[in-house]
N, C-alpha and C positions, 0 to 999 in steps of 0.2 A: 488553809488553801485547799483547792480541788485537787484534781489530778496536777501533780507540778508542771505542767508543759505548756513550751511554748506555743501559746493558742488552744491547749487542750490536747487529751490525746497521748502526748511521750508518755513515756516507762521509763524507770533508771536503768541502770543494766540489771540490777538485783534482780529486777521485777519483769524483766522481758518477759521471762515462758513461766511466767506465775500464771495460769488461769483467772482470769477475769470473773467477779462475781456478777451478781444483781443480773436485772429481768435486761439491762442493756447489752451485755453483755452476746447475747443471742444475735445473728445476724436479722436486721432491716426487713421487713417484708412490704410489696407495693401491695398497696390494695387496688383493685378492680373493680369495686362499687362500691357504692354505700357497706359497707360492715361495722360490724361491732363483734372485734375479737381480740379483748380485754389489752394484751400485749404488743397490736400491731403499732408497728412503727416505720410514719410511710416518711422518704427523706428526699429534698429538693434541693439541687439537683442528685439524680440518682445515685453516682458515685461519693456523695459525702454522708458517710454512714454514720451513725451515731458511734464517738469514741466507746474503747472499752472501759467499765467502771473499773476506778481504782481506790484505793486510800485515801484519804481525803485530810486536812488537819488546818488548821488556823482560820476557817470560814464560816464555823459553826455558828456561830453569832449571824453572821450576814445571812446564812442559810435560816433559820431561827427570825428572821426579821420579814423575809419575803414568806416566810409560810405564815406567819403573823397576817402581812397587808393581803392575803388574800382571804382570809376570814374576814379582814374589818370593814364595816358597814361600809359602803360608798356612799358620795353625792347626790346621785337620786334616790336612793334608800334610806336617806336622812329627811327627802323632801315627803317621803309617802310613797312615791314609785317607783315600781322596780326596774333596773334598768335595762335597757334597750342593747346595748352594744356588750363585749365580751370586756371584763378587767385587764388593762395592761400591766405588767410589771416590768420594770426597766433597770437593767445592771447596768450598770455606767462608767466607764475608766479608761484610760488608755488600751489602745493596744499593748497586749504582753502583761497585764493586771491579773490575768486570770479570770476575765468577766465571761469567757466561752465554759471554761473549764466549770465555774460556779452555776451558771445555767446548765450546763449539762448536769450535774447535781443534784438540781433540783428536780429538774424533769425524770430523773431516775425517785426520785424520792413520791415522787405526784404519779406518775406512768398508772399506778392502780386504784388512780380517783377517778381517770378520764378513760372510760371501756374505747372510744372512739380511735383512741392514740395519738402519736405524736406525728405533725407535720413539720416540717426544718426547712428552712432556707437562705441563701446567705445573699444580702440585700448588696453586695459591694464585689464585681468581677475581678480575674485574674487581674488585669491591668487598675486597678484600683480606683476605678471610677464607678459610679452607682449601676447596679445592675438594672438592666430596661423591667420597671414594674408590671408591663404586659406581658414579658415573658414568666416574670417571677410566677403571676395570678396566671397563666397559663398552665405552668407546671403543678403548680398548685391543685389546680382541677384536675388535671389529667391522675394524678395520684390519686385523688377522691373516685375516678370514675366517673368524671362528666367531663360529656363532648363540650368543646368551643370553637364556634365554628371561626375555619382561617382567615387571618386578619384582621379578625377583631379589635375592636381602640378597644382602650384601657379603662373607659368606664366600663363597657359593655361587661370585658372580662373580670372587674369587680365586681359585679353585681350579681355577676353566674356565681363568684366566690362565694360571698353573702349567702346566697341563696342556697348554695351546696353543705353550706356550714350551718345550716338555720335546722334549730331542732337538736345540732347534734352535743356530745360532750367532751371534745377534745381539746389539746396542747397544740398551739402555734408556736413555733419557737421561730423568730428573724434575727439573725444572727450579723454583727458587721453593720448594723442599719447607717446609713451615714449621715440622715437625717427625718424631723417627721415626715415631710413630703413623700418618702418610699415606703414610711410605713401603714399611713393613713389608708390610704386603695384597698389594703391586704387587711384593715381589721374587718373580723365577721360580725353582723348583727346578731350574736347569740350570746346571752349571757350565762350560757353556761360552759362556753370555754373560756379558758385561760391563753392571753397571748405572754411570749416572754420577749420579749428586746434587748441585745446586748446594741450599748451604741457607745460613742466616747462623750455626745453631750446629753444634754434633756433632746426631749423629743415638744419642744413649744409646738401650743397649739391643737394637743390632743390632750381633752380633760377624763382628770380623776386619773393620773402616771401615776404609780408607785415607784416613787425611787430607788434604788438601791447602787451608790457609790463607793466605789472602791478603790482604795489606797493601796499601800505598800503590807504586807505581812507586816506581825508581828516580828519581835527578835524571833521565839522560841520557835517559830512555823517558822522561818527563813532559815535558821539552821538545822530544823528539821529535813528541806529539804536536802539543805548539803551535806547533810548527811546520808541520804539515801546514794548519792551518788560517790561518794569520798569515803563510806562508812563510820562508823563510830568512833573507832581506835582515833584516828587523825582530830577530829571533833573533841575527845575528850582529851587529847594530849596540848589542846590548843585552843581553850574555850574562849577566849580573848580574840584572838585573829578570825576564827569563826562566826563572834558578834562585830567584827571589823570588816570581813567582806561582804555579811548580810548588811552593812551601812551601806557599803560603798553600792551597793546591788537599791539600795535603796527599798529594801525589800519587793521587788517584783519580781516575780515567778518566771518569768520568762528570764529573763538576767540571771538569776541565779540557776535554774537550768542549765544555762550555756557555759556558765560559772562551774558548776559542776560535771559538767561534762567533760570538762578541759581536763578537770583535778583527776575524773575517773581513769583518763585515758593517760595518766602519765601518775603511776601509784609510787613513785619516788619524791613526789612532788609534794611541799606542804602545804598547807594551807596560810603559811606565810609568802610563798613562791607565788599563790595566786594570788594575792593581795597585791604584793608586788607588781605585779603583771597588767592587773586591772589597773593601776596609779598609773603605769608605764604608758599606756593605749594613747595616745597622742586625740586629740579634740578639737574639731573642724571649727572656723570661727560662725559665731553665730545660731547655733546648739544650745539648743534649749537646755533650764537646768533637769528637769524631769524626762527627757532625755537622751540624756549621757549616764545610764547607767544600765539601758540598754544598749545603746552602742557600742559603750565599752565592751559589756559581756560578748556581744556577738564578734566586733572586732578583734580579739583575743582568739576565739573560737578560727578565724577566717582565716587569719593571719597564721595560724601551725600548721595549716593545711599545706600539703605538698601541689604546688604547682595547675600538675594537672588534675587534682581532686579539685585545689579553690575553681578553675577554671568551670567544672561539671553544675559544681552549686550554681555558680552564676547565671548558667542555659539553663536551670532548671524552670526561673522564673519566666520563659518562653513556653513551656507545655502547657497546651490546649487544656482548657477547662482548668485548670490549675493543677491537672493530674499528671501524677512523674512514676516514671517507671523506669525499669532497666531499656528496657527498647527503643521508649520514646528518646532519655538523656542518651545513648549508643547513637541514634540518628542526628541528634541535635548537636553531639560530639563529636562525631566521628571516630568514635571510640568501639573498642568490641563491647559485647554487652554482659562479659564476667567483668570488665575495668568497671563499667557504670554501675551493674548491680554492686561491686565492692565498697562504691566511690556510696552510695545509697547508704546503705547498711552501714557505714561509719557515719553519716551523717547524722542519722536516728539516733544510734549510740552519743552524739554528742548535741542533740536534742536540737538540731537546725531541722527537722522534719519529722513529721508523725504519721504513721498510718493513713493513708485514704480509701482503705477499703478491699471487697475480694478480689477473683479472679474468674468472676461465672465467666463464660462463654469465650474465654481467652485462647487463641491460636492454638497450636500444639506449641511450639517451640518457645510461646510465651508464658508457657504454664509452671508456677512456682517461685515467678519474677512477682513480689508483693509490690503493690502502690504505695504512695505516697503523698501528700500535702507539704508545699512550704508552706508555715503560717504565717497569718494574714500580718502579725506586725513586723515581721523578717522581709518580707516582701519589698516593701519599699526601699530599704537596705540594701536587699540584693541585685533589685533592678536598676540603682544608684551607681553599681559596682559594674554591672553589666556595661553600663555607658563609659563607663570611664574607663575601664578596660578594653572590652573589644571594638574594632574598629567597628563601621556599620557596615562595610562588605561584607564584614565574619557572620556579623550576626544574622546577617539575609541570608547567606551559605547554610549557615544551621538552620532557619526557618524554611529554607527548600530544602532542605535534606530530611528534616522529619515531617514537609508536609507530602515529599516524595512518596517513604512509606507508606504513611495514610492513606494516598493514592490506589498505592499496592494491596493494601489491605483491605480496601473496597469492595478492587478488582475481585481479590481473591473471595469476600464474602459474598458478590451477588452471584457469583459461578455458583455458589453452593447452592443456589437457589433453585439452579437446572437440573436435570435428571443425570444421572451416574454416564458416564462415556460420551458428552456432551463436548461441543469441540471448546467451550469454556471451562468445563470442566479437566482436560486432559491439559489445557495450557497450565492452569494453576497449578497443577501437579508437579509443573516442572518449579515452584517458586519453594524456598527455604522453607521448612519447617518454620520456624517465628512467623509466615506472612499465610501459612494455610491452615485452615478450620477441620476438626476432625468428623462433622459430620451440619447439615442443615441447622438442625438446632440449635450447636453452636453458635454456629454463625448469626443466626436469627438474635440469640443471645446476646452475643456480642454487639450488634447492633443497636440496642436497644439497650445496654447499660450504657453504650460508652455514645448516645445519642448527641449529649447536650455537648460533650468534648469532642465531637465531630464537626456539627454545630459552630463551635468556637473556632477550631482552626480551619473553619469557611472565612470565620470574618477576619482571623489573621492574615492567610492568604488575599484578602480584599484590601484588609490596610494597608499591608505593604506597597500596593501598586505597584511594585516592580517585578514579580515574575513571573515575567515572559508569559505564558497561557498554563501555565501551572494552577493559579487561580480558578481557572475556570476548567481544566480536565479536573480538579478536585471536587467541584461546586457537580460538573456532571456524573461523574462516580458516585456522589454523593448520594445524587437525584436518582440515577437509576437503581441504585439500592436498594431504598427506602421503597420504593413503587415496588420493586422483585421478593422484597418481604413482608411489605406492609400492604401493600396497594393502595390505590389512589388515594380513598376515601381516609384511612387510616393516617394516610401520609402528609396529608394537606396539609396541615399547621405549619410542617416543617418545609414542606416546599415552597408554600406562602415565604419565606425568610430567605430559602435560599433563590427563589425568582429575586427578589429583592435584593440580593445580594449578586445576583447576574446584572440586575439591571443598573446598578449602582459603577460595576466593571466598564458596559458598554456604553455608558451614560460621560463617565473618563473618557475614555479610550478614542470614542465616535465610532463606535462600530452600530453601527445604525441595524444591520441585521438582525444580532442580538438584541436589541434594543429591543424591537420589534414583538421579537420572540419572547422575550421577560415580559413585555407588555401584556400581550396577550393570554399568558399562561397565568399573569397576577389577574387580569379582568376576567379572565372564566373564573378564578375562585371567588373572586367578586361578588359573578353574576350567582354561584352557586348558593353562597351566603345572601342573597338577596340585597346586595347593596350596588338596587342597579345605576345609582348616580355615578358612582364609582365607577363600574365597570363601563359605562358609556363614556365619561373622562381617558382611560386607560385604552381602550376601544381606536377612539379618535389617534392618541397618540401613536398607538399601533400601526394605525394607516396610515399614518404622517412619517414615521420611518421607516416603512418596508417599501412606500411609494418613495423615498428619500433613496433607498439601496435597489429598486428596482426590483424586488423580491415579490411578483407575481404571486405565488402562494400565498404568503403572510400578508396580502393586500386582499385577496380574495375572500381569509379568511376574515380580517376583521369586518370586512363587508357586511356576511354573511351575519358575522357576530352580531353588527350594528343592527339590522334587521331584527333577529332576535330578541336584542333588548328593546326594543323599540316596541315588539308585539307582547313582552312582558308588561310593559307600562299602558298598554293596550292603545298604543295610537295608529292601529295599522297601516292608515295612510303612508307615514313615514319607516313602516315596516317595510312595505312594498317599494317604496323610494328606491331602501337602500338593498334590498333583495335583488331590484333591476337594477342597481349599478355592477352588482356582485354580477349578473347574467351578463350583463356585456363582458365581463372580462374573462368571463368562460365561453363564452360565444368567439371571442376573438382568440382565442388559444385553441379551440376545438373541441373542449373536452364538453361530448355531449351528454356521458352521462350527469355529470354535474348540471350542466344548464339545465336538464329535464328535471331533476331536482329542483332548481331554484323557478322554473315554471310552476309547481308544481308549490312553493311556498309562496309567491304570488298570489295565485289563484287561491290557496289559504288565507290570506290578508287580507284580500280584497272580500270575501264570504264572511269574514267577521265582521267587517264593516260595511254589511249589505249593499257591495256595489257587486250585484250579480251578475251584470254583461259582462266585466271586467273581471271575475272570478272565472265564469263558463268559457272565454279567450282563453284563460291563461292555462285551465286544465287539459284545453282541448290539444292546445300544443304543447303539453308536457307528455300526454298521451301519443301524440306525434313524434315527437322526439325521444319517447321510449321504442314504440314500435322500430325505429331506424336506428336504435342504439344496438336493436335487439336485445332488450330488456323485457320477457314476457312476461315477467312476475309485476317490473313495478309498470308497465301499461296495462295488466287487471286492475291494481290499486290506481292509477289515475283515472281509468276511466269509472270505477269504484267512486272514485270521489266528485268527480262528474256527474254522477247519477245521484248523490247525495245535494250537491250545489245546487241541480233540476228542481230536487223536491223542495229544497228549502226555497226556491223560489218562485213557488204553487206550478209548474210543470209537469205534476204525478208522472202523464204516460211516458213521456221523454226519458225520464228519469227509471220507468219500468226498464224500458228497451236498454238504455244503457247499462243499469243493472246486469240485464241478461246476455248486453253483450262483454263486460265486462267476467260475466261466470265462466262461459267457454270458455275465453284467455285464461283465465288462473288455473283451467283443468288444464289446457297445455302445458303451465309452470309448474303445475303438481304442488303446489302450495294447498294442503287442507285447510288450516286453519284458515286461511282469504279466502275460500271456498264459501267456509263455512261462515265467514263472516258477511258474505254475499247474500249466501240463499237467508239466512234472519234478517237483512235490508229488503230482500225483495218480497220477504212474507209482509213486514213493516206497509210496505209499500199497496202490496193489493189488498191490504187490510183497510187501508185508509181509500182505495176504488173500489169499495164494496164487493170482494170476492174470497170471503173465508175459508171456503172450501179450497182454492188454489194457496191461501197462504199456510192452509194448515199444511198443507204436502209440502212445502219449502220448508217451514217451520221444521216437522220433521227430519228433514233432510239436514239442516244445518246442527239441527241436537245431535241426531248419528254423530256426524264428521265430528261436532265436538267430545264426543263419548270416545272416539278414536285421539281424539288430543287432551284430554284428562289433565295433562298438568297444567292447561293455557290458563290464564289468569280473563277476566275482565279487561284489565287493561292491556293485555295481549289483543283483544279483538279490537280493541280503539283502535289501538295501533295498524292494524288491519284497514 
């Protein structure tokens, strides 16, 4: 067997504060790009670190079998060619077989064949339905160091995978997979990584699998384990009942864990007492034979628990991303946070949870509370228990109570974003030590480990649909975050999900404003990402709800938007359309500087699409409408662009005078740069009326002013 835990990961009590060997042992690092630094190990989602190496006994053979099938010739290397796609290997077993703990093994054993390292992810969510494969191959990239842009479908995001993986020499490890269909998307066309797969069947459908299935321990590895937990003396006094509870355990590692756990925690107890015990565990009708010998173990385990300990287990199955801590179970209980951290640390001790990981960028008051994982075959268990114990009121009471916090602890991270004496900053000051960050970093820190478990209890607070606007002041903390540490650009993938997960509230609810707003903020990422079908779909819908709430803004805007997209696809006619529908509803509101703007992208649409009467109207009265806004800067740049419309439609002198009257105005605005972007149009200009000698004196003129603006880019004077 691998490490004896359930799911991978526990320690006996022996073995707690034994130092961990092997290159895994070392914490996790994310890479940032392309590298090659021999021992990195990037892990997905962030929080699930690779367990620490331990002892190992009864799996040597299986281990021995899979380092075998990855030497042996494949299928197309049998035909003549080499193959295309990376080798799969596939552990196979139930949950609680030990197939996480044997893959972990192995990839300690392989780690210094692959310089690239190890990528992890676990194909099957908290709530034990398949994890969304766009996010998995999302996270996946982002570990690697390549962009995908938001929103991306899930081929797209395979195929960045593929491609990011191509050339290189690394370990996939998918963990949980629940079938082929989650894991196909994710294999890389490079044959010279290795992927590993733990799943409970075959993976049909995906050729050349090397199998590798797993049973029950041996006798001698099944009492081996119970003995690390019950020690020897008991073992040797009682070699008999010791091969009678490894029966009854059916030899799975995870059973006899819990089995052992029990035994450790009551050293009065025999090994005939457990036996006993396990007979005793009563069996739900309908229970499979293979089974009930995990049930029993953990039922045994559940049932000595004191009351309000069993209770804590049970919420624990409710923590975001699957991560448990003292803080989060303290909110989810109602309990203080030495009861929960106590109620933890016994748990582990009796092998119902393992490790999940450090504490980088944790609160002040959160710092020295370790994490935690329930694993994945306890899970359904627990959340079995969770139904049938608490009522559904209790349990929404606990799910607004630690998404409360979270709330809080948003709060408190994006304060840290502002500068020292900020009236955000002075608020958070007054909040608990556990909810405040002891410096920027931190918090930045913190935000970005604990992303994807943020993430998660967005979409809890979605599913529930019952509270109250909790949902949605969480999804907005969320959002302003992420932008106060990340910025936009950075941020998008995750905004992309959580607009989606706003619009999915107001979409419920009929709050047609929001609606609106989610619309719109999902069609700009859209439009950003270039999928302008999309964002003209999204667009429409926009306008159809904010016209449905009356929301004069968010109608203006999508207008505006539609225009836009409409000049992206290059049909300005219908750019213009919808530019002047956006003008009348600024025209009928007042607000002139806007209308002079959408004059002003008019008279742009109509110039692309060489209807130049129609371009010179619309500049003239953007110019007009500047002047009466009292905007001097942007009536130089319209009448700038007036003088441009001129020439392009063979009017040289016209377009002179304008030019030049156009230059006066921007020296009023004090604007160099439009100066200077001027006087190079107007050299442009009497170059092309035969007067070199005048353009070379503007020409100069506009170099100066540019020598005085040194950093302006090229497309600084476009934009001009």
């Amino acid at each position: 067997m691998t490490d004896q835990a359930v799911g991978g990961g526990q320690l006996p009590p022996e073995e707690k504060h034994r130092p961990a060997g092997g290159a895994a042992a070392a914490p996790s690092r994310r890479a940032s790009g392309p590298r090659r630094d021999g021992a990195l190990t990037v892990t997905v989602p962030a929080p699930a670190a690779a367990p620490p190496a331990v002892r190992i006994s009864g799996r040597r053979r299986e281990l021995k079998a899979l380092r075998a099938d990855i030497e042996r010739t494949g299928l197309d290397t049998l035909t003549g060619r080499r193959g295309t796609r990376s080798r799969v290997l596939l552990i196979a077993g139930r949950p609680g077989s030990g197939r996480t703990a044997l893959a972990e093994a192995l990839l300690r054993e392989l780690a210094a064949d692959y310089p690239d390292g190890v990528l992890r992810a676990v194909l099957t969510g908290r709530d034990g339905v398949p994890a969304a494969t766009d996010a998995i191959a999302r996270e996946l990239l982002e570990a690697l160091g390549t962009h995908a842009p938001p929103g991306a479908a899930e081929d797209e995001l395979s195929e960045l995978l593929r491609d990011a993986l191509a050339g290189r020499r690394a370990l996939l490890f998918l963990d949980d997979a629940p079938g082929a269909e989650q894991v196909e998307p994710l294999l890389p066309d490079a044959p010279d990584c290795l992927v590993v797969v733990v799943s409970q069947g075959p993976l049909t459908g995906i050729p050349d699998v090397r199998p590798c299935t797993l049973g029950g321990l041996d006798a001698a590895a099944a009492v081996d384990v119970l003995a690390r937990f019950a020690g020897p003396t008991r073992i040797t006094v009682d070699p008999r009942t010791a091969d009678a509870v490894a029966e009854e355990c059916a030899g799975q590692p995870a059973a006899l864990v819990l089995a052992g756990g029990w035994l450790a925690a009551r050293p009065r107890s025999s090994l005939a007492d457990l036996h006993q015990a396990l007979c005793d565990v009563p069996l739900p009708e309908g229970l499979s034979t293979a089974a009930r010998p995990l049930y029993r173990a953990f039922r045994l385990a559940y049932d000595a628990l004191p009351a309000p300990a069993a209770r804590i287990l049970r919420l624990t199955v409710l923590a975001p991303g699957g991560l448990v801590d003292a803080h989060t179970v303290a909110a989810l209980a109602g309990c203080s946070v030495g009861t929960a951290g106590a109620a933890l640390h016994e748990f582990t001790a009796l092998g119902m949870l393992r490790p999940g990981g450090g504490q980088d960028g944790a609160p002040d008051g959160a710092a020295g509370h370790p994490r935690y994982r329930l694993p994945g075959c306890l899970a359904p268990l627990v959340r079995e228990l969770l139904e049938d114990c608490e009522r559904p009121a209790e349990i929404q009471l606990a799910i607004a109570r630690m998404l409360q916090r979270t709330v809080r602890l948003l709060v408190s991270c994006r304060a840290m974003s502002e500068e020292p004496g900020s009236p955000a900053r002075q608020k958070v000051a007054g909040l608990p030590r556990s909810l405040r960050f002891p410096s920027r970093a931190a918090a930045a820190d913190w935000l970005r480990g604990r992303r994807g478990v943020l993430l998660d209890a967005a979409r809890i607070a979605v599913a529930d649909g019952e509270l109250d606007t909790l949902d949605r002041r969480l999804m907005a903390a969320l959002t302003r975050t992420l932008l106060a540490h990340q910025g936009p650009e950075a941020a998008a993938p995750d905004l992309y999900a959580l607009h989606g997960l706003v619009l999915e509230v107001a979409r419920r609810r009929g709050l047609a404003r929001e609606q609106a707003a989610a619309l719109l903020n999902l069609a700009d990422l859209d439009a950003q990402a270039g999928r302008t079908d999309a964002a003209l779909t999204r667009y429409r819908g926009a306008l159809e709800a904010a016209r449905s709430a009356d929301d004069a803004v968010a109608t203006g805007r999508a207008l505006e938007s539609l225009g836009g997209m409409y000049g992206e696809r290059g049909d300005w006619q219908r750019a213009a359309d919808w530019y002047g529908r956006a003008l009348e509803l600024r025209l009928a509101r007042g607000e002139r500087a806007d209308a002079a703007r959408l004059h002003g992208r008019i008279g742009g649409a109509y110039a692309r699409a060489g209807r130049w009467d129609e371009a010179l109207k619309a500049w003239r009265t953007a110019t007009r409408t500047y002047r009466r806004a009292g905007d001097t800067a942007g009536q130089a740049r319209a009448t700038g662009e007036l003088a441009h419309v001129l020439e392009c439609a063979g009017r040289p002198e016209e377009a002179l005078r304008a030019c030049r009257e156009a230059l006066e105005t921007v020296r009023k605005a004090g604007d160099g740069l439009l100066e200077a972007a001027l006087q190079l149009r107007i050299a442009d200009t009497l170059e092309r009326l035969g007067d070199p000698a005048a353009a070379r004196l503007h020409r100069a003129a506009g170099e100066r002013l540019l020598e005085d603006h040194s950093a302006a880019t090229p497309a600084d004077l476009r934009n001009r």
